[in-house]
Phi, psi and omega in degrees: 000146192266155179282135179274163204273139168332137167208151206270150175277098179268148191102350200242311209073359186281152186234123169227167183237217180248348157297329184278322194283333170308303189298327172302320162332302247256337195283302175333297189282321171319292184333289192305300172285044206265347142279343150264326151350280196318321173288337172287303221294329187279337170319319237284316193320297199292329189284327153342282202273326178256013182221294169288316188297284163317000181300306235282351186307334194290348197289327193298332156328346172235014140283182157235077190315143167236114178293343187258324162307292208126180137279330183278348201239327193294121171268167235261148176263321242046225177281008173319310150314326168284302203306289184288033172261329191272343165345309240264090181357321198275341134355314191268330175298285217305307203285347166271310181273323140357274176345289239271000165262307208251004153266355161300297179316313205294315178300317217233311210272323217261355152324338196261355138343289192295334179294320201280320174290353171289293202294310178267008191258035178248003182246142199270319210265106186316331197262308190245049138276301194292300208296311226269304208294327187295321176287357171234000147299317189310304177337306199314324183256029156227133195311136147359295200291306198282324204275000180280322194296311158333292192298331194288332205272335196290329217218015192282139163347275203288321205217033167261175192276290197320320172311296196301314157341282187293351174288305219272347177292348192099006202239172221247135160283143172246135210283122119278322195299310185277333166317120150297312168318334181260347189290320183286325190271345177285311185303338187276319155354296198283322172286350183292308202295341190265289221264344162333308202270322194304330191263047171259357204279314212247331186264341149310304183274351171269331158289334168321322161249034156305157177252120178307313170344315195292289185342302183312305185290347187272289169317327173292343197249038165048025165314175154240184199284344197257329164320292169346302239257318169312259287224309189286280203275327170304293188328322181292343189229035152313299187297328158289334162306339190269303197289320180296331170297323211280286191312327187279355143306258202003343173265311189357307165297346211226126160227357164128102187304296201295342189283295233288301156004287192283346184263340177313118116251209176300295185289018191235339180007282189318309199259277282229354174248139179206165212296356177285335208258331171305298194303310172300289194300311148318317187258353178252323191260339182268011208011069183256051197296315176288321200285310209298316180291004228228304195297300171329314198271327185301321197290335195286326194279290199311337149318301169302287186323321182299306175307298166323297171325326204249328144353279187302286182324305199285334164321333199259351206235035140092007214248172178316281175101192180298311208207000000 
């Protein structure tokens, strides 16, 4: 960032500059809040110690690491490690299902937040607004590990309740676990079902401070509720739908170890390994550490690039963004 140039403070003689004047501020607004300052520290602490500080962990990518060496002692490859990851027959694999799971999500999962909170913030009766809400949170808070059990009991061949249904009904049982064909729609499935309700909280909470008024007059010039809903309340919770979008590329490269982890067999390998699940096996069962960072940190990058990307557009297409 350029220092903008010094100009004297009239009334003063003094030369102050865009930097000085920052830091003063800035001394300033601490003095003033500094009890949320204060509040801030264990945030600031915790992003420190468990985030920035293990960054530095990323150089062995351009190593060829020894656990008995060290970083200081293990010697520098350069890009030797990109180079074969992007080589590596399986690069192309990793990088079709990785995609092809998280644009189903982006397509299916994540349009459907905004329907249901459009949807509950149209029921007037308050007792059965608060139960739905309760009842589409609950998903949020159970682990990978119960909702994979869920899924093996529900859908299992031999011995799931659905099968059996249909066995006992006369209908032909069906493979979902083991179908390749079927594996990217069961995970999105799965994630509409955990996480739908938790992410109405935020499309919530921004209707919330609509100004009722706007209703009124809108209902005085005879809108109706789905005009209202149209005209109003979408417009209204642009700006968060935009950042949540923004934020949710950032994930692109990332679809979730444990879901995918737990769901993984055999007959499904091809559609089921990605780069959360490549990076664990090379680098933890294969102790492949530079090569396992070097695959990690690429998805890391593409992420960041995504975020920026998707920044800048929306800033030029008039909207807040991130930052």
């Amino acid at each position: 960032m350029n220092e903008q140039p010094a100009v004297l403070t009239p009334g003063t003689g003094k030369k102050t500059g865009g930097r000085a004047d920052w830091l003063r501020r800035l001394a300033l607004d601490i003095r003033r809040d500094k009890y949320l300052y204060m509040l801030a520290l264990p945030g600031l602490a915790f992003f420190l110690v468990f985030k920035y500080v293990p960054m530095w962990g990323i150089v062995i990518a351009l190593q060829n690491y020894s656990p008995f060496a060290g970083i200081s002692g293990s010697p520098w490859v350069g890009f030797e490690n990109f180079h074969r990851f992007f080589a590596n027959p399986d690069f192309m694999l990793l990088f079709r299902n990785t995609m092809a799971i998280n644009l189903l999500n982006l397509v299916f999962f994540f349009p459907l937040p905004i329907l249901l909170s459009l949807l509950l913030n149209e029921v007037r009766s308050m007792f059965y607004k608060r139960a739905v809400q309760t009842v589409i949170y609950m998903p949020h808070f159970l682990s990978w590990v119960i909702i994979s059990s869920l899924t093996f009991l529900l859908f299992a061949k031999g011995s799931g309740l659905v099968n059996k249904i249909l066995e006992a009904s006369g209908a032909g049982k069906i493979d979902i676990l083991t179908n390749p064909h079927l594996f990217w729609i069961m995970l999105t499935v799965q994630s509409i079902w955990k996480e739908c309700g938790w992410g109405t909280i935020l499309f919530l909470a921004a209707m919330a401070g609509i100004d009722p008024q706007i209703y009124e007059a809108a209902k005085i010039d005879g809108a109706g509720r789905i005009r209202q809903m149209w005209s109003i309340t979408l417009p209204a919770i642009r700006n968060v739908i935009v950042i949540l979008l923004i934020l949710r590329l950032g994930h692109m490269m990332d679809v979730g170890f444990e879901q995918v982890f737990l769901m993984y067999n055999g007959a499904v390998s091809q559609v089921a390994e990605v780069f959360d699940t490549y990076v664990y096996r090379v680098g933890i069962q294969q102790a492949q550490f530079s090569y396992s960072t070097a695959a990690g940190l690429f998805k890391s990058v593409v992420g960041l690039v995504l975020v920026v990307g998707a920044n800048r557009l929306a800033k030029k297409m008039g909207e807040d963004g991130i930052y």
